[in-house]
C-alpha positions as CSV (number, residue, x, y, z in Angstrom):
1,X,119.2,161.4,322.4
2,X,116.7,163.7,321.1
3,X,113.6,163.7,319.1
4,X,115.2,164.2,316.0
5,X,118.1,162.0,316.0
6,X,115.7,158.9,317.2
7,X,113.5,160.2,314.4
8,X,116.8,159.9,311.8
9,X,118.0,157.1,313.1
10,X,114.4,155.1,312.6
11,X,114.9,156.1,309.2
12,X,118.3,154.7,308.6
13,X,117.0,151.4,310.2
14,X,114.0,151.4,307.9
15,X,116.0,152.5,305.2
16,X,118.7,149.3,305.8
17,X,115.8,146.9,305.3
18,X,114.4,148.5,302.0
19,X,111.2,150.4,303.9
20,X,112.2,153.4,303.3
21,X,109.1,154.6,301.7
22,X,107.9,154.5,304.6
23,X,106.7,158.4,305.7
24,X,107.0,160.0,309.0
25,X,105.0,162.3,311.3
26,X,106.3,164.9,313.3
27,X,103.3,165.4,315.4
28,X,104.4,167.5,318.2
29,X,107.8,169.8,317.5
30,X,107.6,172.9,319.8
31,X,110.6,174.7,322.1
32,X,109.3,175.0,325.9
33,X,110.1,179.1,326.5
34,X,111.6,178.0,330.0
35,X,114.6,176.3,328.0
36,X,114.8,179.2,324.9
37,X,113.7,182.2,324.0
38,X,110.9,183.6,322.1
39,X,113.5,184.6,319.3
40,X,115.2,181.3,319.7
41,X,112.5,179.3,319.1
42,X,111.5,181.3,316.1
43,X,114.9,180.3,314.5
44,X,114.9,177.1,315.4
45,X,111.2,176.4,314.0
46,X,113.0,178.2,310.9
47,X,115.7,175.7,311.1
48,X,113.5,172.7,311.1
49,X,111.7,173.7,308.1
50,X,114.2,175.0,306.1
51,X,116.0,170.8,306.6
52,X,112.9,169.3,305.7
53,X,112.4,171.5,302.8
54,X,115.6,169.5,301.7
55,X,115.8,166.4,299.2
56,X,117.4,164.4,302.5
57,X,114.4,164.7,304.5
58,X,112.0,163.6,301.9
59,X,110.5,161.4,304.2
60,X,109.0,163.6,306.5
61,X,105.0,163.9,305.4
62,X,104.0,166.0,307.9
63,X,104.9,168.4,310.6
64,X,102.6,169.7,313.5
65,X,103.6,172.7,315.8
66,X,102.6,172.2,319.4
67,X,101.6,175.6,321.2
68,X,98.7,176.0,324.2
């Protein structure tokens, strides 16, 4: 699986045993340009934040971009 379904999926198991106050940091989210494009990463870093911006990821405290 991927970053972000481990990441929702830790959630639902905190959430099942009542700790789901409990915040989470996204410490490294980044695209590597071998996989996508400059333009695709753009919209999917748009993606991201546009979810989290959302009442369902109200969780999520903070987010840091990973670049060189």
């Amino acid at each position: 699986q991927d970053g972000w379904s481990q990441m929702v999926l830790s959630h639902g198991v905190l959430e099942s045993n009542g700790d789901d106050a409990i915040g989470f940091w996204i410490t490294e989210v980044a695209w590597s340009t071998n996989d996508v494009s400059p333009a695709e990463q753009a919209a999917l870093v748009a993606e991201m934040f546009r979810l989290l911006r959302t009442p369902e990821y109200h969780w999520v405290e903070v987010i840091t971009w990973y670049t060189y």
